[in-house]
C-alpha positions in Angstrom: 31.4 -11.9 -2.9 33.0 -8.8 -2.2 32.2 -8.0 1.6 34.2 -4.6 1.9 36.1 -1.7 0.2 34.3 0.6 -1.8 32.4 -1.6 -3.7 30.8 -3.4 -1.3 27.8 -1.1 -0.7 27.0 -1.2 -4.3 27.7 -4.9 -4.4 24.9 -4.5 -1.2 22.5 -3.2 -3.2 22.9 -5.6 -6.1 22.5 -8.5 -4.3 19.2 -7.3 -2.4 17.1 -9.4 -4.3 18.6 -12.3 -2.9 17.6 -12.0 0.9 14.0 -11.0 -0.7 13.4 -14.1 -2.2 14.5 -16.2 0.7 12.1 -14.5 2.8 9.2 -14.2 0.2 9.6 -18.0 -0.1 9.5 -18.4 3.3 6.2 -17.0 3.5 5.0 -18.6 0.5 5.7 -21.8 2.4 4.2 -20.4 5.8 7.5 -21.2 7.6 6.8 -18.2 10.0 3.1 -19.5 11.0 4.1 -23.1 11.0 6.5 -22.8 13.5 5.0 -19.7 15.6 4.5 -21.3 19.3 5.8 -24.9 17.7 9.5 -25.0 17.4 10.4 -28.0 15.0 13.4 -29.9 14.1 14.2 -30.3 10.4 12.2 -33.3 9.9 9.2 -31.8 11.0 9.2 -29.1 8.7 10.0 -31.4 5.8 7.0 -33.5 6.9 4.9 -29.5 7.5 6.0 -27.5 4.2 6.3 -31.1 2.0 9.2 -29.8 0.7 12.9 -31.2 -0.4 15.3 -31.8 2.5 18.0 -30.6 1.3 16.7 -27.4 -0.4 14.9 -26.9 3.0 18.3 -27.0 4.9 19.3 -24.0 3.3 16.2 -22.8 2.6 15.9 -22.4 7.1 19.4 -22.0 7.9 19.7 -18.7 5.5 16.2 -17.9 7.5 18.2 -17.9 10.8 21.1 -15.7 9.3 18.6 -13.2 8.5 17.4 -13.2 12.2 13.7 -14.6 10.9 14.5 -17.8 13.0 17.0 -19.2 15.9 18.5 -22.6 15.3 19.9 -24.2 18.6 20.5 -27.7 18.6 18.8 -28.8 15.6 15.3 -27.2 16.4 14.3 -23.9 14.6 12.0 -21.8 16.5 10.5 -18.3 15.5 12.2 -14.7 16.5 10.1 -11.7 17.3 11.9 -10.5 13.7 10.0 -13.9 11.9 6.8 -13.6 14.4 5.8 -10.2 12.7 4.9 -12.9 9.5 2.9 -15.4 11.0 -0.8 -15.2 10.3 -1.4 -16.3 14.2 -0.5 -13.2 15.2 -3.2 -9.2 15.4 -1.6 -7.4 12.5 0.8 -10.4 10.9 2.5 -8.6 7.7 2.4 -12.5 6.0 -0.5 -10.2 3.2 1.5 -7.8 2.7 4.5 -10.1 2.1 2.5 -12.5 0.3 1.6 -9.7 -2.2 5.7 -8.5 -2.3 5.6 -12.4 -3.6 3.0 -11.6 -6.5 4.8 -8.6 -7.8 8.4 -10.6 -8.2 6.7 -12.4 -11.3 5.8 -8.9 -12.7 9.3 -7.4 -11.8 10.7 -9.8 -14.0 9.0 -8.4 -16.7 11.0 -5.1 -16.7 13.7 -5.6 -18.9 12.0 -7.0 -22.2 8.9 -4.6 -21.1 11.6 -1.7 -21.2 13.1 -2.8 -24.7 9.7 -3.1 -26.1 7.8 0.0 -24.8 4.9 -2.4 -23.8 2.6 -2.1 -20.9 2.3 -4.0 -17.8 0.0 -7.0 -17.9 -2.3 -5.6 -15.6 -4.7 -2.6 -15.9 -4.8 -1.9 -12.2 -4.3 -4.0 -9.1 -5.0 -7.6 -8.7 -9.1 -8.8 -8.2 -8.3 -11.3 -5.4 -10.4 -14.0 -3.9 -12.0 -12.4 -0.7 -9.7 -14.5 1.9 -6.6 -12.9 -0.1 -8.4 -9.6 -0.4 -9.5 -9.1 3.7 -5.8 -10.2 4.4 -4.5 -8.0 2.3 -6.4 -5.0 3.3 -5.6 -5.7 6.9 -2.2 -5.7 6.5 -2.2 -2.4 4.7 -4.5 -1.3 7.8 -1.6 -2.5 10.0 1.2 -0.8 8.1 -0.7 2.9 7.6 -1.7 3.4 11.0 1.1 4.9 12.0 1.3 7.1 8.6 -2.0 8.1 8.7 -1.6 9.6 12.3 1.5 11.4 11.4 -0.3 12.7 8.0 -3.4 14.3 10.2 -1.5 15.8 12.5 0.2 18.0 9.9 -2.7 18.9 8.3 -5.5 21.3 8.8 -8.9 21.1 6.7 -9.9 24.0 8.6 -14.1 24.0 9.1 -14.6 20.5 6.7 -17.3 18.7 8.2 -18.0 16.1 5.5 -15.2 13.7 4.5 -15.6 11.5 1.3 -12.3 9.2 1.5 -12.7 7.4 -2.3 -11.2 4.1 -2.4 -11.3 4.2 1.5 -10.5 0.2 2.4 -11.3 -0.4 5.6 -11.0 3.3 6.9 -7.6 3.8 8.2 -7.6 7.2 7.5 -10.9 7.8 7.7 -10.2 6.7 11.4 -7.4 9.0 11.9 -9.0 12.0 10.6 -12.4 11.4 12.9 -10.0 10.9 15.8 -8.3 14.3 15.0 -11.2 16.2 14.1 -14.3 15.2 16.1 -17.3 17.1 14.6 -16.2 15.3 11.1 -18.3 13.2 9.0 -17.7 10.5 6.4 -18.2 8.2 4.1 -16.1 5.6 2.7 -16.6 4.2 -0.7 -14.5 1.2 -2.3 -15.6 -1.8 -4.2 -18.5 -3.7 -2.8 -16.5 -6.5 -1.5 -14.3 -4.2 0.6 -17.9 -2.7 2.7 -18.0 -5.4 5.3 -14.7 -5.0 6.2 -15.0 -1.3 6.6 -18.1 -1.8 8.2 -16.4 -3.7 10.7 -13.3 -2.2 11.6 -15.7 1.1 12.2 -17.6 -0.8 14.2 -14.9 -1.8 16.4 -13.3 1.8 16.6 -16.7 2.7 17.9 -17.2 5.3 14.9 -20.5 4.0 13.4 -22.6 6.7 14.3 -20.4 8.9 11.8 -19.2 7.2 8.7 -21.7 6.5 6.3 -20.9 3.2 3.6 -20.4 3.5 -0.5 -20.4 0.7 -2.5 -18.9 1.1 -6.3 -15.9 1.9 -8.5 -14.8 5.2 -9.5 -13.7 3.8 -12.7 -17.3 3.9 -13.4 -19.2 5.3 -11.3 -20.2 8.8 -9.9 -19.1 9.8 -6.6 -21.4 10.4 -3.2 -22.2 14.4 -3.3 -22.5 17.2 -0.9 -19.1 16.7 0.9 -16.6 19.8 1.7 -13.8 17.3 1.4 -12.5 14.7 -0.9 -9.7 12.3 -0.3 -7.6 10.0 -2.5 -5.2 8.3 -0.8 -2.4 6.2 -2.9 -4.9 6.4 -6.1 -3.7 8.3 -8.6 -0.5 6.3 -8.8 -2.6 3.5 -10.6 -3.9 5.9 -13.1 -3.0 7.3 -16.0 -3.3 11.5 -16.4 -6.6 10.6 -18.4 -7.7 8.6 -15.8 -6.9 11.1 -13.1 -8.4 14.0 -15.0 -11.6 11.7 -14.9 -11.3 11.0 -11.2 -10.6 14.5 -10.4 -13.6 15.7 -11.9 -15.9 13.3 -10.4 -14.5 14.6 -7.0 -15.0 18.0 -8.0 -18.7 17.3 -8.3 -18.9 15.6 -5.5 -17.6 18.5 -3.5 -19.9 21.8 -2.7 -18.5 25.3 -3.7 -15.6 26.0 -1.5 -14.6 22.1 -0.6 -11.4 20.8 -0.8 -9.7 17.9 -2.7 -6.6 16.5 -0.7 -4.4 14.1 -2.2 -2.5 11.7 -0.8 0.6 10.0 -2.8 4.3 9.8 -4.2 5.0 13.8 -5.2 8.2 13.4 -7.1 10.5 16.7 -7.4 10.6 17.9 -10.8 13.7 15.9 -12.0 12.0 12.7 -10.9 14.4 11.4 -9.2 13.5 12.2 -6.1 12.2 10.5 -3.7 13.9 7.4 -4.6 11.2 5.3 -3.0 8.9 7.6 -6.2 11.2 6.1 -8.9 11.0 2.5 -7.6 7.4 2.8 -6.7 6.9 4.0 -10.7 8.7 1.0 -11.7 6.2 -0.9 -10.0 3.3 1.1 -11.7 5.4 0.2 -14.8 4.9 -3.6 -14.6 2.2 -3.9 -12.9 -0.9 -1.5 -14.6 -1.7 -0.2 -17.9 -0.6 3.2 -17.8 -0.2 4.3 -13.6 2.8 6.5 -12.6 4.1 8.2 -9.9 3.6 12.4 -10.8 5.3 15.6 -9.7 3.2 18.2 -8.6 3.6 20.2 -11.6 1.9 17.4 -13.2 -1.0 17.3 -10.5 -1.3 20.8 -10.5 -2.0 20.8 -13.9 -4.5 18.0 -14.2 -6.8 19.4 -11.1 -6.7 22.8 -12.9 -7.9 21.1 -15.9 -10.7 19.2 -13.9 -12.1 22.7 -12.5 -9.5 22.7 -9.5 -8.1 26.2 -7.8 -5.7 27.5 -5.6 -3.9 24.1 -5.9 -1.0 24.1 -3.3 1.7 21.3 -2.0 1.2 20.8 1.4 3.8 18.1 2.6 6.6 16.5 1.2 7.8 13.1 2.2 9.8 9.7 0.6 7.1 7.4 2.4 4.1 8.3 -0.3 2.8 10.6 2.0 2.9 13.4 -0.3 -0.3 16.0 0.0 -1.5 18.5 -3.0 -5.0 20.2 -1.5 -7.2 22.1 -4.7 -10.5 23.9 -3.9 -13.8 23.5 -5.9 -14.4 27.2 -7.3 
């Protein structure tokens, strides 16, 4: 394998997948969590994962090249690197992972879905069992903290006092903008398995007293009314511009005269082919729903001025989805 010269960071990049799927197969085996606080010789995580020995072998050692794991001695033990994928651990990634794991099937897809001109399998994301889907949405909790503080503090609602975050999970940003701006409101509405968990992470950030709970599925149904502001954060990439169009709308009726919609998402440039991370991420939309895309704000612009939208504007640009288009309701 070429190691150096100028090939080798493009040599880098072609070989990528390989460290993924060691390390998506070491979560699909729960190598991290097995051996978080245990530190086991080979033969005890032969007997652990039930796997092949020998395929194991490599399976670990390629693991401890990748500074998941420490071998010393014949006993593999967990790094702070592998810890961060253990499901012992407040805030293990092992979800988020886990889901990385779902999507390489899908990826797979790409080149015969590119020849054909078909659509991905899937119309939007996966309906998971409720272990998977609590897991899933904490992780995503764990990741977008950071993001979402970052995101507030660049942005000014000005006098908003009623927040509808659509699709809301388990309030991550709902939290951050409550924190920001304390004389906020909100409600949160997501799918009616999702409530309890938003329920009780509110509960725990000691924010009961002003979020109010949703249950449905803006596919279908109508959105809570008489908020000043709407957000949808990382939606509209599963949609298609009917889809949106649709969505937009509902949010304009849910807003009063003079509220604000605020999106949240990839805004690619108008060559779209930047930011990178937009092009892979529409890839992903490509395999893995019926018709969702990542948009440039020409696009957007265009779709909330056909749902009733004005003075549409691009607030923030950025290569992490955290894009921001704010329209007003006339």
């Amino acid at each position: 394998m070429i190691n150096h010269g100028p090939h080798a960071a493009l040599m880098s990049d072609i070989t990528g997948f390989m460290k993924s799927r060691v390390i998506l197969t070491g979560a699909e085996l729960d190598i991290f969590t097995r051996l978080d606080g245990s530190p086991e010789t080979l033969s005890g995580l032969v007997k652990k994962t039930g796997s092949n020995r020998r395929s194991l072998t490599r399976l670990v050692d390629a693991l401890g090249a990748l500074g998941f794991l420490e071998k010393k001695d014949g006993v593999y033990s967990l790094t702070e690197k592998g810890a961060l994928m253990s499901s012992s651990r407040a805030g293990s990634l092992l979800p988020m992972v886990l889901h990385m794991n779902r999507l390489w099937e899908t990826w797979g897809d790409l080149s015969p879905l590119v020849r054909k001109g078909t659509r991905g399998k899937r119309k939007h994301s996966d309906r998971m069992d409720p272990a998977a889907l609590a897991a899933f949405i904490g992780a995503m909790d764990v990741i977008g903290r950071g993001l979402s503080e970052e995101i507030i503090n660049s942005y000014d609602p000005g006098p908003c006092k009623k927040l509808l975050d659509v699709g809301g999970a388990s309030g991550t940003y709902t939290i951050a903008f409550l924190r920001k701006f304390p004389k906020l409101h909100a409600t949160i509405f997501d799918l009616d398995p999702v409530i309890p968990m938003a329920r009780a992470k509110i509960e725990v950030e000691g924010l009961a007293g002003r979020v109010d709970l949703a249950a449905g599925d803006f596919y279908k149904d109508d959105l809570p009314g008489g908020h000043d502001l709407v957000l949808l954060s990382a939606i509209i990439h599963q949609n298609d511009p009917v889809e949106n169009i649709d969505l937009y709308r509902k949010a304009f009726n849910a807003l009063v005269p003079g509220g604000k919609i605020l999106i949240r998402d990839h805004v690619m440039e108008e060559d779209r082919t930047t930011p990178v991370s937009g092009t892979l991420f529409a890839i992903n939309m490509l395999v893995n729903t019926r018709g969702g895309n990542t948009y440039t704000f020409k696009e957007i612009k265009k779709e909330l001025r056909i749902a009733g939208f004005k003075d549409v504007r691009l607030v923030r640009t950025g290569d992490r989805m955290d894009g921001l288009v704010e329209a007003v309701r006339p």
